[in-house]
C-alpha positions in Angstrom: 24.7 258.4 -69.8 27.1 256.2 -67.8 29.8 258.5 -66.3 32.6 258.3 -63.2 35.0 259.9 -62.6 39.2 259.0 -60.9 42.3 260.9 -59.9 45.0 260.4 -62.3 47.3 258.2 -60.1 50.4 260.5 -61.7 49.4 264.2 -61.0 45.8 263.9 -59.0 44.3 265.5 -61.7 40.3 264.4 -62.6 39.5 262.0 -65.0 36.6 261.0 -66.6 35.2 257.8 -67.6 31.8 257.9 -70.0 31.8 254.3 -71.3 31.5 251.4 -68.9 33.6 248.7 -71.1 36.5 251.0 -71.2 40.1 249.5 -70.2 42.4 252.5 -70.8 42.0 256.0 -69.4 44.6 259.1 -70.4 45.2 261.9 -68.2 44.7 264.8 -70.8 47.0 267.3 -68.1 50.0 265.2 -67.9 49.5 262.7 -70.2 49.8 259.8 -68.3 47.6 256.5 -70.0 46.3 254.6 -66.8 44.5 250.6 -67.2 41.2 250.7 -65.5 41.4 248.0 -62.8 37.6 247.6 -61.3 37.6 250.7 -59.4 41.0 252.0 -59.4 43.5 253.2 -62.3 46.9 251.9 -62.6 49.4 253.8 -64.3 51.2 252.4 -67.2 54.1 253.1 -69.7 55.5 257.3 -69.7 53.8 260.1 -69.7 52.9 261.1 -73.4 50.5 264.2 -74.8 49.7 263.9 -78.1 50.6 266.8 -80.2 47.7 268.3 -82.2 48.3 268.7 -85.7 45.1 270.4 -87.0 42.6 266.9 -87.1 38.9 268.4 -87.4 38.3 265.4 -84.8 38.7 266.3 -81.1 37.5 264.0 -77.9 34.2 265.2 -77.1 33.0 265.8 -79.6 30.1 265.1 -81.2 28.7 264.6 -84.7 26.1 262.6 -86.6 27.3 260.3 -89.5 24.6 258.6 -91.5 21.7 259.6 -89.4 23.4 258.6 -86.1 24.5 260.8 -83.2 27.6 260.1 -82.2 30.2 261.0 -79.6 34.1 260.9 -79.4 35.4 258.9 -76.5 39.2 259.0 -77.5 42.0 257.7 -79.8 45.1 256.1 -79.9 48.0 256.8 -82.6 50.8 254.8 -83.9 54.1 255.8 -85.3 55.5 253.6 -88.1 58.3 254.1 -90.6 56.4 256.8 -92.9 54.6 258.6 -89.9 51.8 258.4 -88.1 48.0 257.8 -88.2 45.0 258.2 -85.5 42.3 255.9 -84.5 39.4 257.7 -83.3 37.4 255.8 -80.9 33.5 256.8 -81.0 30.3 255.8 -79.4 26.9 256.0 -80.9 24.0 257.7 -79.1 21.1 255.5 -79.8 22.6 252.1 -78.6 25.7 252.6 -77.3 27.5 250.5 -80.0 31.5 251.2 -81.2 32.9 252.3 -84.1 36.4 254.0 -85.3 37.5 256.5 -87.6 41.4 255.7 -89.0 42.7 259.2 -90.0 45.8 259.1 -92.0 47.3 262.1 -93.9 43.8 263.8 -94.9 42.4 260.0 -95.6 39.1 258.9 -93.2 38.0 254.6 -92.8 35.0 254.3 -90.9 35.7 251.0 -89.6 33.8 248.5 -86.8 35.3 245.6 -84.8 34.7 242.8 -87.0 36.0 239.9 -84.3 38.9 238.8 -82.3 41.3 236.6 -84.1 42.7 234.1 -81.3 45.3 232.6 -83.3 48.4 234.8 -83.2 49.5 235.8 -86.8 53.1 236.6 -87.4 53.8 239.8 -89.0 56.6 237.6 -91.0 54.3 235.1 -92.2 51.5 237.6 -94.0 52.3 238.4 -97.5 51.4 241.3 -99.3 49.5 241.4 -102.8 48.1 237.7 -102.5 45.7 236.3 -100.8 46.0 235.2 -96.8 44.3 232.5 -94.9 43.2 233.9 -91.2 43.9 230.4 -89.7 40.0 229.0 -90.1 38.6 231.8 -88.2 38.1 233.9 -90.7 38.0 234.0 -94.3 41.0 234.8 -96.8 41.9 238.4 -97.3 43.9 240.1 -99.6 46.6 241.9 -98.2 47.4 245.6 -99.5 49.6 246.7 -97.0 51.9 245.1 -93.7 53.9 247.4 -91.2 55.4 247.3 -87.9 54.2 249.7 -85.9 54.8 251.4 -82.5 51.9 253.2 -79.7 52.7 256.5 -79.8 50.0 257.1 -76.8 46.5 257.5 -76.1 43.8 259.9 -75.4 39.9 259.7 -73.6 39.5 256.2 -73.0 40.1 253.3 -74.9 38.4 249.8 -74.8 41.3 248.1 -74.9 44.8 248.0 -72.9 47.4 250.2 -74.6 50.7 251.2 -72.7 53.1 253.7 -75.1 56.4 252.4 -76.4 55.1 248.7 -77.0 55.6 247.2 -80.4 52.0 246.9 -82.6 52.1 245.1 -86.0 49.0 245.6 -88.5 48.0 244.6 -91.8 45.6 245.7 -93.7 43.7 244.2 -97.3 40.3 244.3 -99.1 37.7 241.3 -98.4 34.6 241.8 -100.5 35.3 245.1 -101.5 35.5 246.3 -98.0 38.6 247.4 -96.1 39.7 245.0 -93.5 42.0 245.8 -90.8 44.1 243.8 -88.5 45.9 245.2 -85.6 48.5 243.1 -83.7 48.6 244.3 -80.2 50.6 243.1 -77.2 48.0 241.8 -75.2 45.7 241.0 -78.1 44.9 240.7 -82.0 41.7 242.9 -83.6 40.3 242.8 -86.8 38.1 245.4 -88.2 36.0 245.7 -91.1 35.2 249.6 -93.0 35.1 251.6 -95.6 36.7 254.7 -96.9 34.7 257.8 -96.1 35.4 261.6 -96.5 35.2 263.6 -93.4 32.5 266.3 -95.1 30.3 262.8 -94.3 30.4 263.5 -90.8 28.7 266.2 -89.2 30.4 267.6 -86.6 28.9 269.7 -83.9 
């Protein structure tokens, strides 16, 4: 499995890298979240630990979910105006392809990166309980939910640049019965596509 390992540029401490697309790397001693930059790590944003409040989940660890070995790389949480909610960022063993869990007060989306959206929606624009066009690159969804959102921080790695404090709108809405996700980052939009799941569907090792 791919693995190398940096200094945390804030306390020196070792960190470890175990997926070679990764673009975010948090010190899990100080906290610090660090962009990977070739072969160097460029610290980013403060220092931020993130509080454990009694998930089942944990990066490192390992599970199997629908006949699939998989392995917990990191997360990333947001803070909004009713709380909080986790992205866990996984990796599966047999082909190294990507996949989240959303964890959200007890509730578990399995979700995968559908695309990314390049035209940038505006969280002003999207209205909830009809039906949204995604700009010709994507076809209408129904939106459930909108929220702006804040990075609380990060954990493990990440595959894409996250630096705590910044602003991160989302959406969310059905499309064909599935859950669809849209994340409005900084630096970039995301779309995911899942499905709710119950966490006795992952077996955790």
């Amino acid at each position: 499995m791919f693995t190398r390992e940096f200094e945390c540029p804030s306390c020196g401490a070792p960190i470890k890298q175990n997926k070679a697309g990764s673009r975010t790397l948090c010190c899990t001693y100080c906290g610090q979240t660090s962009h990977l930059n070739a072969d160097s790590l460029q610290a980013v944003g403060e220092k931020q630990l993130l509080i454990d409040y009694g998930s089942k989940l944990s990066v490192g660890l390992q599970g199997k979910f629908e006949g699939r070995d998989f392995l917990l790389l990191g997360r990333v949480r947001f803070d909004y105006e009713d709380g909080f909610w986790d992205e866990w960022y996984l990796t599966f063993l047999d082909d190294g392809s990507e996949a989240w869990i959303q964890e959200d007060d007890g509730s578990f989306v399995f979700f995968v990166e559908e695309k990314k959206v390049n035209t940038r929606f505006q969280l002003h624009r999207i209205k909830v309980g009809t039906y949204n066009d995604m700009h010709g690159e994507w076809e209408p969804v129904f939106v459930t939910e909108k929220s702006r959102a804040r990075i609380h921080g990060g954990e493990g790695e990440l595959p894409f640049k996250i630096i705590p404090g910044e602003q991160a709108d989302f959406f969310d809405g059905i499309w064909k019965g599935k859950v669809v996700s849209v994340e409005l980052l900084p630096a970039e939009q995301l779309l995911f596509v899942g499905r709710l799941i119950k966490l006795k569907d992952l077996t955790l090792t």
